[in-house]
Backbone bond lengths (Angstrom), bond angles and torsions (degrees), N, CA, C in turn:
res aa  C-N    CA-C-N  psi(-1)  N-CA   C-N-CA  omega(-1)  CA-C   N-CA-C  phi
1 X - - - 1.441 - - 1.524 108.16 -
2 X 1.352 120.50 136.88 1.735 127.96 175.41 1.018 102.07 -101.69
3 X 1.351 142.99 140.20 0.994 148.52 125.74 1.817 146.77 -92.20
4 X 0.924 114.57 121.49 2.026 117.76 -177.25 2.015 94.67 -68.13
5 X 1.565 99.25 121.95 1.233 101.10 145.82 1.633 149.83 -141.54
6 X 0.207 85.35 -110.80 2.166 77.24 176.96 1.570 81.01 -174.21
7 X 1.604 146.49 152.67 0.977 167.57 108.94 1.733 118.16 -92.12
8 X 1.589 100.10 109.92 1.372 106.75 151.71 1.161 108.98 -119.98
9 X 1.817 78.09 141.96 2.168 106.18 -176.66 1.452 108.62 -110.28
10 X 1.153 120.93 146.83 1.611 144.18 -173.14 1.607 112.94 80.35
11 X 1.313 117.09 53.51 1.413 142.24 -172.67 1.222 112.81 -96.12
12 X 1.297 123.41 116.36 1.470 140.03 168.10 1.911 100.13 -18.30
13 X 1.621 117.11 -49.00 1.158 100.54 -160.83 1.631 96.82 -166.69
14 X 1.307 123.34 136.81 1.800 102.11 174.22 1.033 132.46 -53.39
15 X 1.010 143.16 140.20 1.693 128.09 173.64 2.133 97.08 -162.33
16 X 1.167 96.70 146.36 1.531 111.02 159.78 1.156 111.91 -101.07
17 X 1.485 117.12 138.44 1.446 127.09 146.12 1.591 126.36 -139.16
18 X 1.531 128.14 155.56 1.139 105.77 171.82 1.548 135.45 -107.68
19 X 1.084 156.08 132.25 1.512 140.73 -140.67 1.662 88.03 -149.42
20 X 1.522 109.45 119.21 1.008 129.65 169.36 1.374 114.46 48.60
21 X 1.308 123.39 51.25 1.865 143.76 -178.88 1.850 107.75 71.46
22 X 1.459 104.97 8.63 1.615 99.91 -168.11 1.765 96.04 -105.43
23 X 0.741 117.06 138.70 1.970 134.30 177.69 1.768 106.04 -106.92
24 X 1.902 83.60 99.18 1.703 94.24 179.78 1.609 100.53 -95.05
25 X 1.226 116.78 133.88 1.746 109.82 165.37 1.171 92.85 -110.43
26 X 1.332 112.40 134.55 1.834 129.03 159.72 1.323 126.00 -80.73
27 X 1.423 129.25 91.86 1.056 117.22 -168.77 1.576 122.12 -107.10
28 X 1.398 124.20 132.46 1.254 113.10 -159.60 2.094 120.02 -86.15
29 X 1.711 78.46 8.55 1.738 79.33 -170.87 2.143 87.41 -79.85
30 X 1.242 107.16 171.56 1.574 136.93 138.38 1.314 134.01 -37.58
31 X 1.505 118.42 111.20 1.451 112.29 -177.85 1.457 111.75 -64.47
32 X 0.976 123.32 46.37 1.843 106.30 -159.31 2.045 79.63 -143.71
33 X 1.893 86.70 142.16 1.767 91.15 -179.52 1.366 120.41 41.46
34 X 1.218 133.61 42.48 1.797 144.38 116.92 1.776 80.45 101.00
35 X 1.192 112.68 19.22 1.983 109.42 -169.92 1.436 86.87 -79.79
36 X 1.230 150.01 -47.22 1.530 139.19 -172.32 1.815 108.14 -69.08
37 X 1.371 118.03 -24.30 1.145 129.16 179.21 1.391 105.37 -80.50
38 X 1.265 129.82 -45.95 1.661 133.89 171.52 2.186 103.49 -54.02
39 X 1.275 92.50 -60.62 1.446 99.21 177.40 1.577 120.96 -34.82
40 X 1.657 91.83 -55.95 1.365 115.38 -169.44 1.765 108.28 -55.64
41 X 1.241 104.31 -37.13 1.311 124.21 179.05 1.283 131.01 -46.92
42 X 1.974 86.57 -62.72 1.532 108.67 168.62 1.705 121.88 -81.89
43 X 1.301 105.46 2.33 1.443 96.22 -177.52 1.544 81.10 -93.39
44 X 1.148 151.04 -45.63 1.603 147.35 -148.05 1.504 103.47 -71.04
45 X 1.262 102.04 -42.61 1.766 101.90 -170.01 1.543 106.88 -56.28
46 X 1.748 113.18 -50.06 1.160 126.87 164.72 1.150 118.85 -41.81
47 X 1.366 133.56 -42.05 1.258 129.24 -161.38 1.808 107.31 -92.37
48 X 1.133 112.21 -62.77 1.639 104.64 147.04 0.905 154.70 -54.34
49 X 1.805 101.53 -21.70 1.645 117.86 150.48 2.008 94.45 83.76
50 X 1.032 104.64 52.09 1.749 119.80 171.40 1.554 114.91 -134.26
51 X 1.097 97.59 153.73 2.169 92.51 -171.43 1.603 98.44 -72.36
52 X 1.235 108.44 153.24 1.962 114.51 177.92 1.194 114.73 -46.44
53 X 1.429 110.76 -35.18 1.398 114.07 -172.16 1.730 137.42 -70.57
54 X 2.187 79.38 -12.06 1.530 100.48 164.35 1.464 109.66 -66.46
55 X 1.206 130.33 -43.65 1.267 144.11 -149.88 1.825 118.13 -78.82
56 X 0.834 146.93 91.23 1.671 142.30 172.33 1.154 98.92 -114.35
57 X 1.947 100.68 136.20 1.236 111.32 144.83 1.670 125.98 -65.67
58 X 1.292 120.96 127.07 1.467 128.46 -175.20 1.660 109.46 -85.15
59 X 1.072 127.20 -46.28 1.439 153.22 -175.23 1.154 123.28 -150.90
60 X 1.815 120.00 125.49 1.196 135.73 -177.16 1.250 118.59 89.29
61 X 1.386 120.24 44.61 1.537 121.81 158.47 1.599 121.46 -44.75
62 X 1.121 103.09 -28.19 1.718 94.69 -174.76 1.945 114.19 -132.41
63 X 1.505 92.06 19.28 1.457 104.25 165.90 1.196 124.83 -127.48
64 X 1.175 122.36 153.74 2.061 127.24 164.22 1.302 116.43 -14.54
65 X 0.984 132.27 -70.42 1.226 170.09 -135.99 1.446 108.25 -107.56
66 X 1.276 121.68 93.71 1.312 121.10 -171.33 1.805 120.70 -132.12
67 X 1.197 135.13 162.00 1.086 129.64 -155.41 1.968 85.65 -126.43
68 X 1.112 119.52 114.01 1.594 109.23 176.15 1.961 96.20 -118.23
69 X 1.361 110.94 171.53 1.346 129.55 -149.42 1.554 77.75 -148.21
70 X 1.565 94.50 115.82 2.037 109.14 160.91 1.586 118.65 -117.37
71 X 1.007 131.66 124.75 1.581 129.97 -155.89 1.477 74.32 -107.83
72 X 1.374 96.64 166.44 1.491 125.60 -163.49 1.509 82.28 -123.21
């Protein structure tokens, strides 16, 4: 499964929501040294409940806007 998302970093707390078909995750780590990207990671596995290792970003390592890959 691919998914489009919006990532914001330095967030009170993680959370997903969706607003007008777009999927923002809030992530409370730091854009700086891939630490919001690790976060981002581990909050997804959690949230779909799959090991991290299911999970890659496909597109947009170092932007908002990211393309992630969920293995079944």
């Amino acid at each position: 499964m691919k998914i489009n998302i919006k990532v914001i970093p330095n967030s009170k707390e993680n959370s997903l929501t969706i607003q007008n078909d777009q999927i923002i995750v809030k992530i409370n780590a730091p854009a700086v040294d891939g630490k919001a990207n690790k976060e981002l990671i581990k909050f997804l596995s959690e949230y779909y409940k799959v090991k991290k290792s299911k999970i890659k970003i496909i597109k947009g390592e170092k932007s908002r806007y990211k393309i992630i890959s969920i293995e079944n």
